[in-house]
N, C-alpha and C positions, 0 to 999 in steps of 0.2 A: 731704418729708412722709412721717412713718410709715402703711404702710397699714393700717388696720383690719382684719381678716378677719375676718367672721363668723358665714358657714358656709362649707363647701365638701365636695364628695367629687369622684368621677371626673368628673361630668357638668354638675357647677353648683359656681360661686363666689362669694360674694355679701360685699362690704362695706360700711363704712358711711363713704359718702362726706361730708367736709366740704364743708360750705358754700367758694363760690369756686371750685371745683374744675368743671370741666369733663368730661361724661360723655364726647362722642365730640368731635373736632377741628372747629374750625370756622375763619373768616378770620384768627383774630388769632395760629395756628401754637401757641397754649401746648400745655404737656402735659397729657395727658388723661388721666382715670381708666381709661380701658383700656390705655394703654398703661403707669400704672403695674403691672395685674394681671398684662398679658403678660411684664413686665420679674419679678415675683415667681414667676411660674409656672416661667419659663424657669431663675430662681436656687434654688427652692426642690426643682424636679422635674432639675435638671441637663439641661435639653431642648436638642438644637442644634436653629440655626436656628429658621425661624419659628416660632411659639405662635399653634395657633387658640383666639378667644375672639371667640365671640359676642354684641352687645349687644341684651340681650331688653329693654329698657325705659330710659329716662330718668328725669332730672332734671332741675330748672332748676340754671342757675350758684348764683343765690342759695341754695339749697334745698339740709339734707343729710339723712343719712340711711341708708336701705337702699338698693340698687341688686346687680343680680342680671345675673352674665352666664353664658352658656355653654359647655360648656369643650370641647363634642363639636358637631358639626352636628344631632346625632337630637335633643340636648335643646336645641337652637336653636329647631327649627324644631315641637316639640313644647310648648315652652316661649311661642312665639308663640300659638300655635291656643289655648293656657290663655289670655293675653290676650287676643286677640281676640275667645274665646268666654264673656267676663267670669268666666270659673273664678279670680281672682286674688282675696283677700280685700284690700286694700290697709288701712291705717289711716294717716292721719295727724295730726302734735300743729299746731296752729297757733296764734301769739299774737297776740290785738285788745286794741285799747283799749278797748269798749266793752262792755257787757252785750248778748248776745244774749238777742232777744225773739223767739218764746219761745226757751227753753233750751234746747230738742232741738227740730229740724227736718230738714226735708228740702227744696232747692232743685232748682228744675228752670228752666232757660234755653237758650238758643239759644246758642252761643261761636262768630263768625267772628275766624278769625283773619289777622292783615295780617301775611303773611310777611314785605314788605318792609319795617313798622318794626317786625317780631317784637314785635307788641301782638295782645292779644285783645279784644273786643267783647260782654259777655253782654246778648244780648236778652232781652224777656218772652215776647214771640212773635215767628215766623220774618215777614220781609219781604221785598218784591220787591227791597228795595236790599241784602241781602243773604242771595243765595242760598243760597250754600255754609254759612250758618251750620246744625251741630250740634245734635241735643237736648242736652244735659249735666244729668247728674243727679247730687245727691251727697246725703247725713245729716249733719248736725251735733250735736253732745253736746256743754254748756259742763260739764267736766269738773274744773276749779280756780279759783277765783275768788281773786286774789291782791293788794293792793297798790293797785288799780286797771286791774290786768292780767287776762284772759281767758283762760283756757285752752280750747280745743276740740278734741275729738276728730272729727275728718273721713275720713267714707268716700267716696271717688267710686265712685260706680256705671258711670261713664263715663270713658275715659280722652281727654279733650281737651285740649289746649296751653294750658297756664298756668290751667286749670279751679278747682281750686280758689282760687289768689289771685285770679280777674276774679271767680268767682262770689260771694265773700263779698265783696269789693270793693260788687260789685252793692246788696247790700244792709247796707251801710252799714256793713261789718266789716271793712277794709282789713289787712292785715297789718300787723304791727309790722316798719318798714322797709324797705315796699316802693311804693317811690315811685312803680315805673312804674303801680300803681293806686291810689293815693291816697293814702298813708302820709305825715304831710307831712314825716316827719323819719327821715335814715338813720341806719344804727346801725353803729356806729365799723367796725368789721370788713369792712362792703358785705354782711353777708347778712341775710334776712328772716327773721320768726319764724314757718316753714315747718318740719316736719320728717317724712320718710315712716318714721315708729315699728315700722310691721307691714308684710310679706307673708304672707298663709296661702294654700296649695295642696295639690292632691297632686302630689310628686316626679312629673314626667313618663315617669322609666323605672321606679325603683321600687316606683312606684303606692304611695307613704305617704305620709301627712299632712306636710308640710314646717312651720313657723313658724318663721319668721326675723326678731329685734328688733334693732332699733339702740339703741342709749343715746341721748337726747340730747346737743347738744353741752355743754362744760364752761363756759358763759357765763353771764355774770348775768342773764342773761333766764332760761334753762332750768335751772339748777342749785334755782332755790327752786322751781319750778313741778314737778321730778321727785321732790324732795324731798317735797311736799307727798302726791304721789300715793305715794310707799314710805311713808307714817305708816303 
């Protein structure tokens, strides 16, 4: 797989992960998008030995996109406290089948998530049967209207496990190929029509506006839907 790169300086490197692709290692041993960066870093900077590379955020397998790691421990660990302290603009493109009503919204839910069948849960409201659920909050913008296809522009305000795909799920907007919330039908490839389009921040060391975009992927879902929006 060729890697994307699309940004980087001393302190952050950020590409744009294909869908299927795996951010950090998990049971099934594949290779992972960090250890392709570490393998570029090490060939492009001539580095022996180990490559530190920090993983500031995720993705889902299915999901591609933007993804941002860190190349120093200071923009690690400066790079989290942005997340954590919702300093992170996030955008994402996502595809439904159906007309959202209304057109622009905002969703708020509860998300517990079951580790052990890696599913998420969005409640209306929190319950005693489950505690550990989340507030989650996100915006929606139907931004392309195409074919019979949806385009939406999703911000989460919240960064919870699988949040955007359970919460449109929730209300009756499943992703296009994504089974595990409601999609009834996958799509040839194994990925959803998920894509994390934008990061906006300010650089953690240089203290400047950062925006960093991905292209969408070159598939016939995404290809008329970016198209539509470069008219």
């Amino acid at each position: 797989m060729n890697l994307t790169v699309i940004y980087e300086d001393n302190h952050l490197i950020a590409v744009n992960k294909p869908a299927g692709v795996l951010v950090q290692g998990d049971d099934t041993g594949d290779t992972t998008l960090a250890d392709m960066v570490k393998e570029y870093i090490k060939h492009r900077y001539q580095k022996p030995g180990d490559v530190f590379l920090g993983t500031v955020h995720r993705l889902d397998r299915p999901v591609s996109g933007v993804v941002v790691f860190a190349r120093t421990s200071k923009a690690l660990s400066r790079m989290n406290e942005l997340f954590r302290e919702r300093q992170i603009e996030k955008t994402y493109w996502a595809i439904v089948d159906d007309r959202p009503d209304p057109l622009v919204g905002t969703l708020v839910h509860y998300i517990d998530k079951d580790t052990n069948r890696n599913i998420a849960k969005a409640l209306d409201q929190p319950s005693n049967r489950h505690k550990d659920a989340k507030r989650s909050e996100l915006t929606y913008e139907m931004i392309v209207d195409l074919e019979g296809k949806y385009l939406l522009k999703v911000n989460p305000l919240t960064g919870r496990p699988h949040q955007i795909r359970v919460q449109l799920a929730k209300v009756g907007l499943p992703i296009i190929g994504d089974l595990k919330y409601g999609h009834p039908q996958a799509l040839s490839d194994a990925s959803i029509g998920l894509h994390c389009r934008s990061l906006a921040f300010i650089h953690p060391v240089k203290k400047e506006p950062v925006l960093i975009t991905a292209d969408a992927p070159d598939t016939r879902w995404w290809r008329p839907m970016e198209a539509v929006l470069m008219e």
